[in-house]
N, C-alpha and C positions, 0 to 999 in steps of 0.2 A: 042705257045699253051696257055700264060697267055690272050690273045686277047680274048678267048671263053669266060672264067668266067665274065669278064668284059663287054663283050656285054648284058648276061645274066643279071650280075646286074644292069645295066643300064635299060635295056630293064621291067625286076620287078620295079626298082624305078618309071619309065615314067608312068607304066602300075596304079599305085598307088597311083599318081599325079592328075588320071582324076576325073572326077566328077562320081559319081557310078550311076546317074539317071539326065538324061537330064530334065525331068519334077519334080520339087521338092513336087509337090502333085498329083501323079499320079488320085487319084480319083475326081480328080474336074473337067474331060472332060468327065465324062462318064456321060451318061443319062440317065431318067428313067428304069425301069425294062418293059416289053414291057405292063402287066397288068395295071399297074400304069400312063404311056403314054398314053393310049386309054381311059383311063377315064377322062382324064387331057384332050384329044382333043375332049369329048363328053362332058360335064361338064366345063371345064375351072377351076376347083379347084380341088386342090391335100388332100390328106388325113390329117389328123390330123397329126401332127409329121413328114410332107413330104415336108413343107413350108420352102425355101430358109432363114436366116437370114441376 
């Protein structure tokens, strides 16, 4: 019966071990907002404060 707690703790340490977010900036794949898009593909320029640095 000592075998259960031990899996248990093993199995929390392992779990604790991982990386909590595969992508370490989750916002940098996302794309415009769809208003912002459509002007960006009718115009070719984005807003003032909307420019990539």
């Amino acid at each position: 019966m000592k075998v259960l707690p031990i899996i248990g703790i093993t199995t929390v340490l392992a779990a604790n071990s991982l990386p909590a977010c595969a992508n370490p900036n989750p916002h940098k794949d996302k794309s415009l907002p769809p208003g912002i898009e459509k002007k960006y593909e009718r115009t070719g320029e984005l807003p003032p404060g909307w420019e990539k640095s």
